[in-house]
C-alpha positions in Angstrom: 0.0 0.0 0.0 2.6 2.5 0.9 5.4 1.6 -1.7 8.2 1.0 0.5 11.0 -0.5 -0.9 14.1 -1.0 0.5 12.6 0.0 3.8 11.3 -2.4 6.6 8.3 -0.6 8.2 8.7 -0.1 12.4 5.8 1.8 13.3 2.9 4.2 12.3 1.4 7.2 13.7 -1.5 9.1 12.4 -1.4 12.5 13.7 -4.4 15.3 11.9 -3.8 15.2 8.7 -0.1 13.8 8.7 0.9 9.9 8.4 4.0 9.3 9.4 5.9 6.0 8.8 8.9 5.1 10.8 11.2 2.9 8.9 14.4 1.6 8.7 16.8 0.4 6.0 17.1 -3.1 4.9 20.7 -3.4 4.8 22.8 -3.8 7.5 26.3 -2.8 6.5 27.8 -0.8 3.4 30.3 -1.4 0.9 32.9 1.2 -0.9 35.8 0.4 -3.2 35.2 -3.5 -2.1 35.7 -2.8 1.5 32.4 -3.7 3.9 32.0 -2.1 7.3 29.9 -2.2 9.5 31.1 0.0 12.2 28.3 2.9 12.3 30.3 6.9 13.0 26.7 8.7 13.1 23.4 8.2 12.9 20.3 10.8 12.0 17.0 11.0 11.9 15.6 12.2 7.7 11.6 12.8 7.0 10.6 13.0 3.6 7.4 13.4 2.2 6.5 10.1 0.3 3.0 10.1 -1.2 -0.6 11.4 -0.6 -3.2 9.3 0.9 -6.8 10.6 1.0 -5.5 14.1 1.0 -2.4 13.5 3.8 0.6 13.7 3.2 2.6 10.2 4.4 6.2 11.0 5.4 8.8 8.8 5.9 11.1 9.1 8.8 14.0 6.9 8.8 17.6 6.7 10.5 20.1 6.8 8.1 23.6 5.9 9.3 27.1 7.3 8.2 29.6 4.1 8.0 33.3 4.0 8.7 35.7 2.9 6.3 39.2 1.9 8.2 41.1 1.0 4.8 40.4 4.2 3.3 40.2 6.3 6.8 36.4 7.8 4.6 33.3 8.4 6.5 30.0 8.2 4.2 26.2 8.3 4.6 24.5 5.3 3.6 22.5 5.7 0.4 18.5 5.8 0.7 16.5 3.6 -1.7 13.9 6.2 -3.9 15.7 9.0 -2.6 17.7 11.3 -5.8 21.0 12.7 -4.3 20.2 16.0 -2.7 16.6 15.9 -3.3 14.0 16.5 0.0 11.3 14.2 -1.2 11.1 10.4 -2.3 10.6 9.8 -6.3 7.5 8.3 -5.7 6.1 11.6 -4.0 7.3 13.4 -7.5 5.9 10.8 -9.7 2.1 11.0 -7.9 2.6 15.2 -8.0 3.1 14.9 -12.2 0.0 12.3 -11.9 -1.9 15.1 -10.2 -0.9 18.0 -12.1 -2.0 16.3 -15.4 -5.5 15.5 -14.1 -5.6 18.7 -12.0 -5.8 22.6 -12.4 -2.4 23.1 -10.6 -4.4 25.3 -7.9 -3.4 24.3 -4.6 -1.6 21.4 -5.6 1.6 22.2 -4.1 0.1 23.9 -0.3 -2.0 20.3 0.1 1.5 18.8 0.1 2.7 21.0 2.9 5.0 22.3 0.0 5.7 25.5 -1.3 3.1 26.7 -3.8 6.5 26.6 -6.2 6.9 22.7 -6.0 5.1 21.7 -8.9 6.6 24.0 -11.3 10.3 23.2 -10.0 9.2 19.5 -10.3 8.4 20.3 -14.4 11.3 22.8 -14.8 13.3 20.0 -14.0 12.2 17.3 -16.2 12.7 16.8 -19.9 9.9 16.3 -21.6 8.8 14.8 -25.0 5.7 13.9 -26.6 4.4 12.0 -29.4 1.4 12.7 -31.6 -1.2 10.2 -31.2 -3.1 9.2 -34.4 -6.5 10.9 -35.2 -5.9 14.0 -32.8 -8.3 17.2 -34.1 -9.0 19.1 -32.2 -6.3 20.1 -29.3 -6.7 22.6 -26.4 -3.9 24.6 -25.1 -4.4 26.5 -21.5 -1.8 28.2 -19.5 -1.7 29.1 -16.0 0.5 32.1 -14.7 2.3 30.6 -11.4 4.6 33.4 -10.9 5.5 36.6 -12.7 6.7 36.2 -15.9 6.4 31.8 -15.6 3.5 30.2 -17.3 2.6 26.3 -17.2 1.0 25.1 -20.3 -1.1 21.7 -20.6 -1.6 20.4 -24.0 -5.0 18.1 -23.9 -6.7 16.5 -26.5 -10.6 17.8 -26.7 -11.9 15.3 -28.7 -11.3 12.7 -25.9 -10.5 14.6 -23.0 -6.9 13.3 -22.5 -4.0 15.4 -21.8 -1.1 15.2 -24.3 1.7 16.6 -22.0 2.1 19.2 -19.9 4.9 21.7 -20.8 6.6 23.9 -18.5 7.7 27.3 -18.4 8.1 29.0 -22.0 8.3 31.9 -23.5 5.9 32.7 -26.3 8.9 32.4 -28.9 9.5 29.4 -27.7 5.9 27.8 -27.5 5.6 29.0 -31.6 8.6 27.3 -32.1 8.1 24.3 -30.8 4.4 24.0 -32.0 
């Protein structure tokens, strides 16, 4: 139900309209250049928000553990499973906000994340995105919604059927022309 792998689920609290799921990681020990330790230098507590759930947000709390490596005298923190380097939320929790924002107007849809109302729109600045045509498209709609000053998010949808084509982030009207 909650999508969590590489994580063995502890415990979990329901507190308003927060789940929180305390975890841990699967592996005991690490490896770097062929050396294993296990010796454990530092150890601290990381929340991330995962997915929604009935409109809550589900965060994942788990201890992640910085490992000491004697043959290379190198401390490291132990890598997170659907966790991008230097990234504050889980891939899945990305992946179901794109789901959203395709089927959604974009209002709100960063604030019911207990994320900044900018979220979405660095989420699709920071994707590459491609399309392809679909056979026996007629009639397309094209509607942009202002987010900030000066930054527009467009979503392409097909009217005929309803469906949305892609959503394309933020252009400039030189660019949309070109492109289209």
């Amino acid at each position: 139900m909650f999508k969590l792998e590489g994580y063995i689920l502890d415990s979990i609290k329901y507190i308003e309209d927060k789940i929180y799921l305390y975890c841990h990681i699967q592996s005991k020990a690490m490896t770097y250049k062929e050396e294993r330790s296990n010796k454990v230098n530092a150890k601290k507590t990381r929340k991330f928000p995962h997915m929604m759930l009935e409109d809550k947000v589900v965060y994942i709390l788990v201890e992640q553990r910085r490992f000491y490596f004697t043959g290379h005298k190198k401390r490291l923190w132990e890598k997170l499973p659907d966790v991008t380097k230097r990234k504050q939320t889980t891939n899945t929790f990305r992946v179901h906000t794109l789901r959203e924002l395709q089927r959604d107007n974009y209002s709100g849809s960063g604030r019911k994340r207990n994320m900044s109302g900018m979220f979405p729109m660095k989420l699709l600045d920071s994707l590459n995105i491609e399309f392809k045509w679909e056979k026996g498209v007629t009639r397309i709609g094209l509607d942009g919604k202002g987010v900030r000053k000066g930054a527009l998010i467009h979503h392409l949808a097909d009217l005929d059927t309803g469906k949305s084509i892609c959503i394309l982030p933020n252009l400039s009207q030189k660019q949309l022309k070109k492109n289209f």
